[in-house]
Residue, then its C-alpha position, 0 to 999 in steps of 0.5 A: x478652169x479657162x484662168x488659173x490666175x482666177x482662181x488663186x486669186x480667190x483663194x486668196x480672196x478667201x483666205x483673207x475673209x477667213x472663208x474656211x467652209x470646215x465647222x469642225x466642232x460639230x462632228x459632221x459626217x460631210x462638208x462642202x470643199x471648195x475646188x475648181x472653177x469655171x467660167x461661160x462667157x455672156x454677150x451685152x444682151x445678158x445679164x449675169x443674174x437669172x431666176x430660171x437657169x438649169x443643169x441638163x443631161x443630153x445624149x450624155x454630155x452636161x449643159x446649163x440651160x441660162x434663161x437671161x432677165x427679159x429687159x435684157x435681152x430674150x433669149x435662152x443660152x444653153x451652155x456646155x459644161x465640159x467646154x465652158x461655151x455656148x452650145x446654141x442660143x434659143x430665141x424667144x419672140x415678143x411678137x408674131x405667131x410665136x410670140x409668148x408674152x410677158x416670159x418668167x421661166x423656162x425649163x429645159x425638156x432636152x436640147x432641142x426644146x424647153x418650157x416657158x412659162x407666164x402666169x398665164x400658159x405654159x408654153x415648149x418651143x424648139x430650139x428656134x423658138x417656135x412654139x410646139x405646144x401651148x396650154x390651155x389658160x390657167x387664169x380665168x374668171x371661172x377658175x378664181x372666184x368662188x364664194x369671194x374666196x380663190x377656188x380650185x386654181x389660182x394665179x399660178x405664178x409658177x415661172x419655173x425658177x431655180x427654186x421652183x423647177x417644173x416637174x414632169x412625171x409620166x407626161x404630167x406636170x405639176x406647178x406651183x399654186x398661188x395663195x389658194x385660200x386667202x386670206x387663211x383661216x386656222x382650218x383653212x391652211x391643210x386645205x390649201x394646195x401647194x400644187x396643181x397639175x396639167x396632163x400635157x396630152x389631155x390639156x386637163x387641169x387638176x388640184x392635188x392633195x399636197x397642202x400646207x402642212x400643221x405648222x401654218x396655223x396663223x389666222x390672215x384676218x385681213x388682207x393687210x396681214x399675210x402669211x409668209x409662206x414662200x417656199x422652195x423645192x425640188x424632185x427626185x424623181x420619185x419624191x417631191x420634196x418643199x421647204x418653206x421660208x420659215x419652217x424648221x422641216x421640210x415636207x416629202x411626198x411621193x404621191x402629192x398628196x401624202x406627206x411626212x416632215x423631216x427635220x432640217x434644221x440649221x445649227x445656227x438659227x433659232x426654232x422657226x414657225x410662220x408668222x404674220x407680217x404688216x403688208x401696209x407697211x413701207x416695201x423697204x422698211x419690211x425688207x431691211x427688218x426681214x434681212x436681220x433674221x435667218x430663213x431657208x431660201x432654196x432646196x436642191x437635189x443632188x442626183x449623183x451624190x443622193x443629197x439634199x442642200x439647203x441653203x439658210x441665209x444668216x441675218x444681214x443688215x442692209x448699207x444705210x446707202x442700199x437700197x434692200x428692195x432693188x440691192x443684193x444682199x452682197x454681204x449675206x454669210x450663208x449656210x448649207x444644210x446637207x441631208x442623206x437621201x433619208x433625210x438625215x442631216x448628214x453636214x451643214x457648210x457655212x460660207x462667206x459674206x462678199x464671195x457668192x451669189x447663192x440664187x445662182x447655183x446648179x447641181x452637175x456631175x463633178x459638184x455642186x457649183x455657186x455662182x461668184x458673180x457678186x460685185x463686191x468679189x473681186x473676180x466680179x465680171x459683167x461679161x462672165x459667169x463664174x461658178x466655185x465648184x464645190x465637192x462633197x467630201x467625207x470628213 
């Protein structure tokens, strides 16, 4: 840790807030300690906020690869863990013959190169930014309509995101499909594929056979009312695992295509299906009403510890003064579900409201690390990343 001085003051900080992450009642197997922190410093081109930032292992030394918001600045940081600096920074072109246009995510492949992705292609570069391979397009009129429903591929929207990572196996990668389908019908959800996959040596594009599963039931009758049906996941190595916003399982398949549910379960929410919600109605009114109830936001995999967290966010009310569609939920207590490599719920940590920006997290090799950039904390900085290291203890 670069600031010790840092680092009690949040331990004050969260002293003060009654931040104790221990639930000793429930009779838990494992909990999530706070300990150190560290801290990578970010220049005037980036923001502290990404959707695309990873942990990566090279030639055994530990980097964060951090995809800064393309208003900002366009360009990947690769930070190296162990010194908290800036190993290289990859630039990534608006214009020229190595240009990539309208950039979402990216993923890094090893040090020297990465994935980036649009709704359009994917794409690697080196770690000069000049392109090595481009996908075939994924949107195309030929691939979308049929019968005046989505076809075999839709709008992928995969962007490679802290929640979505892209997944490489034996040269093949699989992404996320859009709302294959839509609007549903009761029959039509376990026909629906949540992912799709490009062979990066044949360019070939197919559909798997992972798809909803039984739990999506809601009839879409018309394009007004729709299925939240969000979703997170993440990889083992052997297992994709996918937790959806509203379910109380998560579902595990090693082949994408047969699939078996495991309960995880927060304590404290309510049982949860997918429901149907008004898209007509006022973005900022749906988002405050939707902000008041619990749902699952991401799943991650810990490689080093065989754990899965889960991370459930409590019901928030928005300030009368913010503004829920543009504003961060500062305030948002949340929990974190841990499950064994066997999906057994093992532990679940609550933490505090004001303290954490729980999109920014990253499992490393000394824990698993949640971003204190949040501006009501009073380490806040724009000009540093700050990460709580938390250990998996035993209890």
């Amino acid at each position: 840790m670069k600031n010790a001085s840092l680092f009690y003051a949040l331990a004050l900080f969260l002293v003060s807030c009654g931040g104790s992450t221990s639930e000793e009642q429930y009779g838990d197997k494992v909990t999530l300690l706070p300990c150190d922190t560290i801290s990578f410093p970010i220049d005037e081109n980036t923001t502290y906020e990404s959707r695309a930032m990873f942990q990566f292992e090279d030639d055994g030394r530990e980097y964060l690869s951090f995809r800064t918001y393309e208003n900002k600045g366009n360009h990947i940081h690769i930070f190296d863990i162990e010194k908290e600096d800036v190993h290289k920074t990859v630039p990534l072109f608006r214009q020229g013959p190595n240009a990539i246009p309208g950039m979402l995510g990216a993923y890094p492949m090893d040090l020297n190169h990465s994935i980036v992705t649009n709704s359009i292609r994917f794409t690697i570069v080196n770690d000069s930014g000049h392109v090595k391979y481009k996908s075939p397009p994924l949107y195309n009129s030929k691939h979308i309509r049929e019968g005046g429903k989505w076809g075999k591929f839709c709008l992928t929207f995969f962007i490679s995101r802290y929640h979505q990572p892209a997944i490489i196996k034996d040269s093949v990668l699989y992404f996320k499909q859009g709302q294959i389908g839509y609007p549903h019908t009761k029959e039509s959800w376990q026909t629906s594929n949540i992912f799709a996959s490009l062979n990066l040596r044949t360019n070939e594009m197919q559909p798997t056979r992972f798809c909803y599963p039984s739990v999506f039931e809601v009839e879409e009758v018309t394009r007004t009312w729709s299925c939240e049906n969000g979703h997170s996941y993440d990889y083992t190595g052997e297992e994709v695992a996918v937790s959806f916003k509203q379910t109380d399982s998560i579902y595990v398949s090693s082949d994408f295509h047969h699939v078996k549910g495991y309960l995880a379960k927060s304590r404290h929410a309510p049982s949860m299906r997918p429901t149907l919600y008004n898209a007509q109605i006022d973005n900022e009114v749906r988002l405050r009403k939707e902000a008041m109830k619990f749902d699952y936001w991401h799943l991650m995999y810990d490689k080093y510890r065989k754990v899965f967290y889960r991370f459930v966010r409590h019901p928030y009310e928005f300030p009368a003064d913010r503004n829920a569609q543009f504003d961060e939920d500062r305030g948002r207590i949340f929990s974190i579900v841990i499950l064994n490599d066997q999906y057994e719920i093992i532990g679940e940590t609550t933490l505090p409201g004001h303290t954490y920006n729980y999109t920014l997290c990253f499992v490393g090799k000394k824990g698993l690390y949640i971003s204190l950039n949040n501006q009501d904390n009073p380490i806040f900085s724009e000009d540093e990343l700050f990460f709580q290291r938390f250990e998996l203890v035993e209890k």
